[in-house]
mmCIF file of the N, C-alpha and C atoms, coordinates in Angstrom:
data_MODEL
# 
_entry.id   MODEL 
# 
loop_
_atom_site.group_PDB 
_atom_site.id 
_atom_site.type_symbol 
_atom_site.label_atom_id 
_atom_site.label_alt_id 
_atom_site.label_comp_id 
_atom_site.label_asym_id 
_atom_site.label_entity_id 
_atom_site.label_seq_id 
_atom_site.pdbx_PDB_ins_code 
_atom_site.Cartn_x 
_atom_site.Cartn_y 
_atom_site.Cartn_z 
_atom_site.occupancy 
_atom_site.B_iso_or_equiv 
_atom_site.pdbx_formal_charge 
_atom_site.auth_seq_id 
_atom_site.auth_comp_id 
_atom_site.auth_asym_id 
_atom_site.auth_atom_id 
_atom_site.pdbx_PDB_model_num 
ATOM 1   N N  . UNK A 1 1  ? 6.053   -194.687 -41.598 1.00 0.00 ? 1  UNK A N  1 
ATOM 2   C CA . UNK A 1 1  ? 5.227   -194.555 -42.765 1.00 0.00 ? 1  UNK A CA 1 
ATOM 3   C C  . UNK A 1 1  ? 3.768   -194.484 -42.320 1.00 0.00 ? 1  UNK A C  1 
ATOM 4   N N  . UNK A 1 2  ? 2.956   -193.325 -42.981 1.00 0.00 ? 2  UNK A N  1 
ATOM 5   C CA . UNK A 1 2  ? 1.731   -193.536 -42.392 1.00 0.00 ? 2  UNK A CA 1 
ATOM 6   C C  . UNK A 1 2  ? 0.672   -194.491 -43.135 1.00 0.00 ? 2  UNK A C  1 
ATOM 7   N N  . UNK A 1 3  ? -0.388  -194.812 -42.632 1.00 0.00 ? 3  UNK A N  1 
ATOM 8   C CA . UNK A 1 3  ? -1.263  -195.952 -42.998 1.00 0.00 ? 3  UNK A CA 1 
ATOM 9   C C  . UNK A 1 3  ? -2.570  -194.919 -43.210 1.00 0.00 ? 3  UNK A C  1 
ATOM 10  N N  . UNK A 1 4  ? -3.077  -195.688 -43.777 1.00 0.00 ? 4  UNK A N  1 
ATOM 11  C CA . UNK A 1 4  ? -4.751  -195.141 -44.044 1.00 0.00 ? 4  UNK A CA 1 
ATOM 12  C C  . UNK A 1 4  ? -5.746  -196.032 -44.612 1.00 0.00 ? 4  UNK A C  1 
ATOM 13  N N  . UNK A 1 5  ? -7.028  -196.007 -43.704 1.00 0.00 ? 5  UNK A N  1 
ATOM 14  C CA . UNK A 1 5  ? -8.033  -197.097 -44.466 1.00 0.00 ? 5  UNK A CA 1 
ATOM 15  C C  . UNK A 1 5  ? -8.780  -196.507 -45.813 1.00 0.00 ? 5  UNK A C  1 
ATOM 16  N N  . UNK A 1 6  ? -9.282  -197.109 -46.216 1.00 0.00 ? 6  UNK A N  1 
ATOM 17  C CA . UNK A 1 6  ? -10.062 -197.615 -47.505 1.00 0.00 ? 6  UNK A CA 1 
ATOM 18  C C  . UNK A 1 6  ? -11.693 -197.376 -46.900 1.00 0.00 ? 6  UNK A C  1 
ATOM 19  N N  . UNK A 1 7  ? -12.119 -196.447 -47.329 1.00 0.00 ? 7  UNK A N  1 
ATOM 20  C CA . UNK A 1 7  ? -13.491 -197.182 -46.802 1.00 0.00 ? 7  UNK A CA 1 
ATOM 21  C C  . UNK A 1 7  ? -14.531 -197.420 -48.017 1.00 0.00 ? 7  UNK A C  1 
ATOM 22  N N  . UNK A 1 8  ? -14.031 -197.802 -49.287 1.00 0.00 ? 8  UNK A N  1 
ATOM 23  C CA . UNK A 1 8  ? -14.588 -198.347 -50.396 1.00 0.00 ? 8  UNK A CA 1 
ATOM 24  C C  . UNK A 1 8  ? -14.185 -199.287 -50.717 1.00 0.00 ? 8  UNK A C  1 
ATOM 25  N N  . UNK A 1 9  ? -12.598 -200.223 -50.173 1.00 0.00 ? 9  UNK A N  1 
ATOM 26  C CA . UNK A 1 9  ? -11.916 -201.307 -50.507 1.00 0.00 ? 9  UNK A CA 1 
ATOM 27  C C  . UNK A 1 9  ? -11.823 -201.653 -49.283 1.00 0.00 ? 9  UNK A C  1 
ATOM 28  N N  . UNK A 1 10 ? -12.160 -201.539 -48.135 1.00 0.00 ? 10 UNK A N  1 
ATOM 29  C CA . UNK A 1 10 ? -12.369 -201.877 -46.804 1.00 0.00 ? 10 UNK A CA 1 
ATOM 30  C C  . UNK A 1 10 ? -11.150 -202.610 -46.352 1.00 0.00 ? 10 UNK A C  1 
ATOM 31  N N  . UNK A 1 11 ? -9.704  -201.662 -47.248 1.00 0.00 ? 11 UNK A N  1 
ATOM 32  C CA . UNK A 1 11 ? -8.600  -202.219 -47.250 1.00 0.00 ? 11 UNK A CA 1 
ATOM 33  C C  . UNK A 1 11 ? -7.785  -201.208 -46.494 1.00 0.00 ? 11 UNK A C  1 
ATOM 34  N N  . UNK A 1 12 ? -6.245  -201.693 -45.706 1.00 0.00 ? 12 UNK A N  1 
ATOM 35  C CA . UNK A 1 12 ? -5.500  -200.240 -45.094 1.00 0.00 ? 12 UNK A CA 1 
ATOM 36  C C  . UNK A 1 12 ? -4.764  -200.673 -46.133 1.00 0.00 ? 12 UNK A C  1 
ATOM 37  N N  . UNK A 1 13 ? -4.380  -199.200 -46.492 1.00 0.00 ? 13 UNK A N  1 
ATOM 38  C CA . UNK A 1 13 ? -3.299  -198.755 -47.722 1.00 0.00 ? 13 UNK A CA 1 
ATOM 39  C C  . UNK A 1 13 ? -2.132  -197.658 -47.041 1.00 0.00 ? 13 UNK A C  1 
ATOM 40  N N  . UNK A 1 14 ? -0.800  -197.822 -47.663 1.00 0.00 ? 14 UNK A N  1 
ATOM 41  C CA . UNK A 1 14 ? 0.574   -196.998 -47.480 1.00 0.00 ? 14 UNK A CA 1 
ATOM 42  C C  . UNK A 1 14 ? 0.063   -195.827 -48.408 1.00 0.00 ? 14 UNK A C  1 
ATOM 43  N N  . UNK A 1 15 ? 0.918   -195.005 -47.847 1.00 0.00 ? 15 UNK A N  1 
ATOM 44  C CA . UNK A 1 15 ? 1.355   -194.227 -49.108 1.00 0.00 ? 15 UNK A CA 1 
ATOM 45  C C  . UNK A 1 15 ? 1.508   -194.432 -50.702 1.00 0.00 ? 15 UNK A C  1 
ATOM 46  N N  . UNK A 1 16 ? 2.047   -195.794 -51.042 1.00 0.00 ? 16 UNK A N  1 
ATOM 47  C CA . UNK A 1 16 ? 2.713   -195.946 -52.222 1.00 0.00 ? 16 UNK A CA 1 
ATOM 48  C C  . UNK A 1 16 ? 1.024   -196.618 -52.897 1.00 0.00 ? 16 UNK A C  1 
ATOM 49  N N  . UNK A 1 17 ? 0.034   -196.732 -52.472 1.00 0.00 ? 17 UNK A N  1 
ATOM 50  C CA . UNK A 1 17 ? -0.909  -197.337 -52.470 1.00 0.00 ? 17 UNK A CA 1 
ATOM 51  C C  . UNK A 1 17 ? -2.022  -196.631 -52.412 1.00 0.00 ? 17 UNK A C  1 
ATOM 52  N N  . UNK A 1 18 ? -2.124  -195.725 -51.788 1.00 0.00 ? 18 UNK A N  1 
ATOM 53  C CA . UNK A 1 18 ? -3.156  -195.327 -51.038 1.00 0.00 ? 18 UNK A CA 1 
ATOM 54  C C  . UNK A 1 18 ? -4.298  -194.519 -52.287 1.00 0.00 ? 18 UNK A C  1 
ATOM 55  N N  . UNK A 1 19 ? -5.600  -194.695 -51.807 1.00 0.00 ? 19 UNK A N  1 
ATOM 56  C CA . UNK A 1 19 ? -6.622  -194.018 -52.456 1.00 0.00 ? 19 UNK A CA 1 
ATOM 57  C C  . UNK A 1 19 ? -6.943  -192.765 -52.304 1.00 0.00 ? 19 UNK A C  1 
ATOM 58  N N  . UNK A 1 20 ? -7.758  -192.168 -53.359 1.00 0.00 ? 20 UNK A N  1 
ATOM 59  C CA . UNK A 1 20 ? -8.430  -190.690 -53.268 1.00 0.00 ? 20 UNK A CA 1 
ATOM 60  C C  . UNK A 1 20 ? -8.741  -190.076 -51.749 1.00 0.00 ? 20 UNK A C  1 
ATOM 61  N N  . UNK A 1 21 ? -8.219  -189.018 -51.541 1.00 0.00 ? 21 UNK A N  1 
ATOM 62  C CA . UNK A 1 21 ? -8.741  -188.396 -50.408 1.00 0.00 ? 21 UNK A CA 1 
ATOM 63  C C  . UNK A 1 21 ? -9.717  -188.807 -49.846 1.00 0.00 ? 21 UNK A C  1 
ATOM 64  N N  . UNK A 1 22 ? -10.316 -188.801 -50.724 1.00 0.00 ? 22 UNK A N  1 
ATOM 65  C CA . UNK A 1 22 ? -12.336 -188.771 -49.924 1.00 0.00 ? 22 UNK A CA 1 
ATOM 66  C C  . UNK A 1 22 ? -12.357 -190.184 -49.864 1.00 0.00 ? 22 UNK A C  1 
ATOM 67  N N  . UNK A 1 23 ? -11.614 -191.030 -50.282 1.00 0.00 ? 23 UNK A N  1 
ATOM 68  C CA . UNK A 1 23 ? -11.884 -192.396 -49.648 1.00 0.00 ? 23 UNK A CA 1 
ATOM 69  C C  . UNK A 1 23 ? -11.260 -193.182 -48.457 1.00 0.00 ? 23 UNK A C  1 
ATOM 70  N N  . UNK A 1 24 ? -10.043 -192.251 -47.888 1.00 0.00 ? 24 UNK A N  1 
ATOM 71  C CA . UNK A 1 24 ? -9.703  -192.630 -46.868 1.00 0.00 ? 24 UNK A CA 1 
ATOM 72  C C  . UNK A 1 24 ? -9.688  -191.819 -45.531 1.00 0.00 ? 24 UNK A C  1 
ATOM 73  N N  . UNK A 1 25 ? -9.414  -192.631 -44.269 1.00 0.00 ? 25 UNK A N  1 
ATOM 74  C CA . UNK A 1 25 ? -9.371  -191.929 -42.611 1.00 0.00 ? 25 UNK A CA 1 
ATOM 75  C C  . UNK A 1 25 ? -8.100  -192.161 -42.820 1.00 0.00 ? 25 UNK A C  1 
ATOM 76  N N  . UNK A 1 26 ? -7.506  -191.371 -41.737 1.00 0.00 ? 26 UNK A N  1 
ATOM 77  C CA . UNK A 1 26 ? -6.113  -191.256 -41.681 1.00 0.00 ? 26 UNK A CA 1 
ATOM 78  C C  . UNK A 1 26 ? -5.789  -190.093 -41.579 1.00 0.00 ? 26 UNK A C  1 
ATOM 79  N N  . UNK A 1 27 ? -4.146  -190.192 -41.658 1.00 0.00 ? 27 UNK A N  1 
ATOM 80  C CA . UNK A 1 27 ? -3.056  -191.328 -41.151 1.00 0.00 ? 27 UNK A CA 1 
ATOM 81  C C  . UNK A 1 27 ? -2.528  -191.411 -40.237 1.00 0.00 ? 27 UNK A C  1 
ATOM 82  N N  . UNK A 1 28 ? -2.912  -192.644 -39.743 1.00 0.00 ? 28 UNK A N  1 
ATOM 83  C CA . UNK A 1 28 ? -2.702  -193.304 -38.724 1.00 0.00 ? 28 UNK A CA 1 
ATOM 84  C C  . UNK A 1 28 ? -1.137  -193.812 -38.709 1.00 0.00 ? 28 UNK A C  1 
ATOM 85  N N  . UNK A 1 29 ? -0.694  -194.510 -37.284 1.00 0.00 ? 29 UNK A N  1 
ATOM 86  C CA . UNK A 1 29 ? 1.067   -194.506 -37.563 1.00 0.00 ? 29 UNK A CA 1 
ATOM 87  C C  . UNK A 1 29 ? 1.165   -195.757 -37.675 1.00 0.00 ? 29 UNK A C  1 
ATOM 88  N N  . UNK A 1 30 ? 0.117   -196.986 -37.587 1.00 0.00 ? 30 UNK A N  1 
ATOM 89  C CA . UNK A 1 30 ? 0.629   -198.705 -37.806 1.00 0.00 ? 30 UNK A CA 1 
ATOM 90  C C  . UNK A 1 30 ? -0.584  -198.869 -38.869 1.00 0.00 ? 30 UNK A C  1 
ATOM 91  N N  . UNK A 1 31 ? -0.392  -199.930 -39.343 1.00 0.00 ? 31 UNK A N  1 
ATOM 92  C CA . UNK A 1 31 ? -1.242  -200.872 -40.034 1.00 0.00 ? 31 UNK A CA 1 
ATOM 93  C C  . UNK A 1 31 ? -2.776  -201.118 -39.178 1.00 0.00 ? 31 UNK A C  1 
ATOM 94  N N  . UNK A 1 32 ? -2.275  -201.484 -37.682 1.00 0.00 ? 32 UNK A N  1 
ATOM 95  C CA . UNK A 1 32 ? -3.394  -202.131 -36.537 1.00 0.00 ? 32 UNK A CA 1 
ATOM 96  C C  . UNK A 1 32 ? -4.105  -201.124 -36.192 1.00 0.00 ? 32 UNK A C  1 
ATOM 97  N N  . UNK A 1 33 ? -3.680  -199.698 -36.320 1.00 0.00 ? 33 UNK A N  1 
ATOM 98  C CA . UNK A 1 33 ? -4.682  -198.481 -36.025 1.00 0.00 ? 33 UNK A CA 1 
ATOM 99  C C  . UNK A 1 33 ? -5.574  -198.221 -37.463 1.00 0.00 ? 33 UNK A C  1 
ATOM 100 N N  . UNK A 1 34 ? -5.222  -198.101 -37.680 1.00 0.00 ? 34 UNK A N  1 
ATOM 101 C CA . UNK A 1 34 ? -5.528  -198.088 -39.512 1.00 0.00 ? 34 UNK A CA 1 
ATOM 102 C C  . UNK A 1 34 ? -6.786  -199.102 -39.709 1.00 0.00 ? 34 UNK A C  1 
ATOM 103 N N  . UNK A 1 35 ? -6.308  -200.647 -39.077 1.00 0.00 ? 35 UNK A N  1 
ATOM 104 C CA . UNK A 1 35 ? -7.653  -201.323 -39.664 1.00 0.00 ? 35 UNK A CA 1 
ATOM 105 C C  . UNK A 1 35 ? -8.515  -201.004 -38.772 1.00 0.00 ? 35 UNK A C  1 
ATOM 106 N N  . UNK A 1 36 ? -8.169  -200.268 -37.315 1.00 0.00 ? 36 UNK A N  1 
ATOM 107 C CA . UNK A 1 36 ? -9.483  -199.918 -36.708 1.00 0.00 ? 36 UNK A CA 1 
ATOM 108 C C  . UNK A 1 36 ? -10.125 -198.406 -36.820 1.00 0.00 ? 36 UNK A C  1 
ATOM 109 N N  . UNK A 1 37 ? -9.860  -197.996 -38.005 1.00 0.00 ? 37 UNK A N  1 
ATOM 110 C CA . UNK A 1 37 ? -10.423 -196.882 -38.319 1.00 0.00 ? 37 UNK A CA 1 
ATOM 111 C C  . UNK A 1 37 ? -11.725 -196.176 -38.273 1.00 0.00 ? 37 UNK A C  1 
ATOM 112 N N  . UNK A 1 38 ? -12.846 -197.801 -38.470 1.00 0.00 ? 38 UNK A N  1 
ATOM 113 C CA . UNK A 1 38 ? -13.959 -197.563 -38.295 1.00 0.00 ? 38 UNK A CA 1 
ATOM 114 C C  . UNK A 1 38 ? -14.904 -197.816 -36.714 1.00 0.00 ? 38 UNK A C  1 
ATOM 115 N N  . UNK A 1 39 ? -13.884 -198.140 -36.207 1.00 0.00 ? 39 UNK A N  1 
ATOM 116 C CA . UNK A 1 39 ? -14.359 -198.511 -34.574 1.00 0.00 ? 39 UNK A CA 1 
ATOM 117 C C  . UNK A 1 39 ? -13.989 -197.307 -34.258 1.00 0.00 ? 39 UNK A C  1 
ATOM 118 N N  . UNK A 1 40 ? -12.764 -197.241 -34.107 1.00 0.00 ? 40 UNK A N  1 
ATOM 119 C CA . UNK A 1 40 ? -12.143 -195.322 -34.220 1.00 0.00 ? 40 UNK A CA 1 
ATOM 120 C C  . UNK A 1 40 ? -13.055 -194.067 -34.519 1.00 0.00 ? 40 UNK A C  1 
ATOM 121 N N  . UNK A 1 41 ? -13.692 -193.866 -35.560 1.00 0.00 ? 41 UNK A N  1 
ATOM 122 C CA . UNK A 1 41 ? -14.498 -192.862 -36.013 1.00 0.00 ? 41 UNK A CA 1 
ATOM 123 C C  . UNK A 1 41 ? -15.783 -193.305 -35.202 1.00 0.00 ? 41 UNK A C  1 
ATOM 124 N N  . UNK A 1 42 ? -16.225 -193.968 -35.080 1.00 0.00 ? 42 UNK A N  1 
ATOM 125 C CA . UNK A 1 42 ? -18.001 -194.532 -34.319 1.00 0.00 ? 42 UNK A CA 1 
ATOM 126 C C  . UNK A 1 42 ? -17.805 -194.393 -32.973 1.00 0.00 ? 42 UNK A C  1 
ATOM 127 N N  . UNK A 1 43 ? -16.538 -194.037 -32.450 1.00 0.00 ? 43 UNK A N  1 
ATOM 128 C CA . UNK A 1 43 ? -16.282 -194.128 -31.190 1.00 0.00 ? 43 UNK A CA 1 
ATOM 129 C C  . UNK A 1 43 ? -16.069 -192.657 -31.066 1.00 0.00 ? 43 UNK A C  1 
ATOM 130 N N  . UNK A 1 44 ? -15.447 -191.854 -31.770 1.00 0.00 ? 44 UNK A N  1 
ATOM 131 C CA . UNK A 1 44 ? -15.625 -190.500 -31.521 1.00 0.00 ? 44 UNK A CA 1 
ATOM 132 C C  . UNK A 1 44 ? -17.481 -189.985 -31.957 1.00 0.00 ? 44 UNK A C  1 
ATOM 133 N N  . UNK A 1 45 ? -17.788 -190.346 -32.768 1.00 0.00 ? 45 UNK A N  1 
ATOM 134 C CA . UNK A 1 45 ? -18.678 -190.358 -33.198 1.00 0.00 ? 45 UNK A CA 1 
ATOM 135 C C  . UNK A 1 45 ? -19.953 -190.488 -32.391 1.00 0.00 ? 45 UNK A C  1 
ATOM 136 N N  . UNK A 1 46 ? -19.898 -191.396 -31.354 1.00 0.00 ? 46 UNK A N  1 
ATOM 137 C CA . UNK A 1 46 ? -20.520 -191.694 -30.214 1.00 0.00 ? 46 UNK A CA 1 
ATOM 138 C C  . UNK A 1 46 ? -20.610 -190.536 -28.844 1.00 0.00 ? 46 UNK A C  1 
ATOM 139 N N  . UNK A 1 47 ? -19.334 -190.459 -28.719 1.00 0.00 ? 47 UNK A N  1 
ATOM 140 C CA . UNK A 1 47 ? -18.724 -189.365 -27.917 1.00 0.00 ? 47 UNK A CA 1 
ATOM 141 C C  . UNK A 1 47 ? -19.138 -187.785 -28.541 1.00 0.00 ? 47 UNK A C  1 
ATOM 142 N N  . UNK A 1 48 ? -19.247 -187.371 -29.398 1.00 0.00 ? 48 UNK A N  1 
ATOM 143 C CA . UNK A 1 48 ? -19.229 -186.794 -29.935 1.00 0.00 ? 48 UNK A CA 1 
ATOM 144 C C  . UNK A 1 48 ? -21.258 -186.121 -29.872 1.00 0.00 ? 48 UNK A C  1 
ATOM 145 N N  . UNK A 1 49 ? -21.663 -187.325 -30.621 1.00 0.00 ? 49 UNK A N  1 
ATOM 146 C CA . UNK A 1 49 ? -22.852 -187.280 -30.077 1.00 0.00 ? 49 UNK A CA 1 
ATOM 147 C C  . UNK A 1 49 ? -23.914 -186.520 -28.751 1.00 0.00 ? 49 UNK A C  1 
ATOM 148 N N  . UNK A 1 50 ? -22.873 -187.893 -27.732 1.00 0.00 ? 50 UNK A N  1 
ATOM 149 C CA . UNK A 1 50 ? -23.708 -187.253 -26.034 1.00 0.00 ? 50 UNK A CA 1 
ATOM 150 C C  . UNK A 1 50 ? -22.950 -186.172 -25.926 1.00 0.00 ? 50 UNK A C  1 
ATOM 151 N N  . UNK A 1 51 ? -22.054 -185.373 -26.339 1.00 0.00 ? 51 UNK A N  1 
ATOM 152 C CA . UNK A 1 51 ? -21.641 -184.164 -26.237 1.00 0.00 ? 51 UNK A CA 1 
ATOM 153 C C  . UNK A 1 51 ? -22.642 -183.186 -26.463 1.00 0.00 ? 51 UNK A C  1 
ATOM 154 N N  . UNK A 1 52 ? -23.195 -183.488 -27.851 1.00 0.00 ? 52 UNK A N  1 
ATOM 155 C CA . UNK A 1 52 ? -24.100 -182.728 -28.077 1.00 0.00 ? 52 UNK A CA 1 
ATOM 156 C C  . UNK A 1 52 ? -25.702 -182.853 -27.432 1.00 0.00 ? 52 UNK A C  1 
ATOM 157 N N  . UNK A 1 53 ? -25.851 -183.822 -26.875 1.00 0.00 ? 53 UNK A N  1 
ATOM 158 C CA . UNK A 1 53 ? -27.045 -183.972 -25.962 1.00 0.00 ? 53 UNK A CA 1 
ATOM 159 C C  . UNK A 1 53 ? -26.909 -183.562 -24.969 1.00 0.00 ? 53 UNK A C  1 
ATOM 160 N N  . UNK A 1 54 ? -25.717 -183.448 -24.180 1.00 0.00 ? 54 UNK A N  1 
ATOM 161 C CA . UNK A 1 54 ? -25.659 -182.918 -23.355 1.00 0.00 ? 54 UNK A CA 1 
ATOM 162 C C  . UNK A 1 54 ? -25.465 -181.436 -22.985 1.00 0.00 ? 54 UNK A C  1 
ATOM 163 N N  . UNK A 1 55 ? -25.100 -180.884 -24.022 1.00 0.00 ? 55 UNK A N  1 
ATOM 164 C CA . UNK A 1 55 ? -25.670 -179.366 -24.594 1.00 0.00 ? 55 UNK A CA 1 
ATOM 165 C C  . UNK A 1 55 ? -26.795 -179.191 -24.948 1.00 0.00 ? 55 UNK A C  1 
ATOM 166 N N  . UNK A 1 56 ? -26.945 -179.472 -25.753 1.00 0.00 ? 56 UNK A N  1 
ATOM 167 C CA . UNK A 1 56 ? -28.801 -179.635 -26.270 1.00 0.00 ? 56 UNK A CA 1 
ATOM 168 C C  . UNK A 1 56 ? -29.619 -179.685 -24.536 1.00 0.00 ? 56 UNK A C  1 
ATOM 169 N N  . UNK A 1 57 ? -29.160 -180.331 -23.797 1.00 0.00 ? 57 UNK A N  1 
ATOM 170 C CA . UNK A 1 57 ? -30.454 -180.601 -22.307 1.00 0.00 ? 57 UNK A CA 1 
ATOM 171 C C  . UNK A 1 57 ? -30.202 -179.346 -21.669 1.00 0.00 ? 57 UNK A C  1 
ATOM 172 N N  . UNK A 1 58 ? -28.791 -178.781 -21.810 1.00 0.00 ? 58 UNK A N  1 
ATOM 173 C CA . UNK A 1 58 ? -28.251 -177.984 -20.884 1.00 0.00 ? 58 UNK A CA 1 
ATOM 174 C C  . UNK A 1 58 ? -28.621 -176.732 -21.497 1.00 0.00 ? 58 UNK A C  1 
ATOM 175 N N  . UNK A 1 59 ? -29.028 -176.290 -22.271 1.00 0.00 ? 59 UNK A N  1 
ATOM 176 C CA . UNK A 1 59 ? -29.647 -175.174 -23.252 1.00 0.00 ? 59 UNK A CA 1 
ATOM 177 C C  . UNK A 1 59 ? -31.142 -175.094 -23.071 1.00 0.00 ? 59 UNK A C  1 
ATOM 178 N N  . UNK A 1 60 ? -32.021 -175.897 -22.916 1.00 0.00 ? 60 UNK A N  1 
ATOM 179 C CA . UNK A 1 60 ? -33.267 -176.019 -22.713 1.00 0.00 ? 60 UNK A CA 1 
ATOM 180 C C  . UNK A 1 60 ? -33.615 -176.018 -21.136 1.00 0.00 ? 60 UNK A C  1 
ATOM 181 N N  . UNK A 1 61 ? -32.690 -176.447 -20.347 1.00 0.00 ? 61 UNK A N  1 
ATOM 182 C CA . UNK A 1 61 ? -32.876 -176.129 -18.931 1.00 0.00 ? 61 UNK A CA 1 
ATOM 183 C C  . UNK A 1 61 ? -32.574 -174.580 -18.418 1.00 0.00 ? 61 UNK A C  1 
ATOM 184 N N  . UNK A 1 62 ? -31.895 -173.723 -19.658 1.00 0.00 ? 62 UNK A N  1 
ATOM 185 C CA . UNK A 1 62 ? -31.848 -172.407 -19.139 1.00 0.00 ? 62 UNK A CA 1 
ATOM 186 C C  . UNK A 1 62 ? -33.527 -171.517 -19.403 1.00 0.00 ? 62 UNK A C  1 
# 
């Protein structure tokens, strides 16, 4: 069953439960991935980031 967080009820919700699209990340395959949804996203998010700095330097050095 997949899981999905809440990020307006800062709750993980099932399927039988679960909120509006736009209010959840997901789906994730446990409960324990699910509540780390937001470490999860800030962590790509991070990554994601120096990706782009590191394009951004590598564009200006041409």
């Amino acid at each position: 069953m997949p899981y999905w967080f809440n990020i307006q009820t800062k709750q993980v919700e099932s399927d039988e439960d679960r909120g509006a699209d736009a209010d959840v990340l997901g789906p994730y395959d446990t409960m324990e991935e699910a509540g780390n949804a937001l470490q999860h996203a800030k962590a790509n998010t991070d990554a994601w980031d120096a990706q782009d700095r590191a394009w951004n330097d590598a564009d200006l050095e041409d």
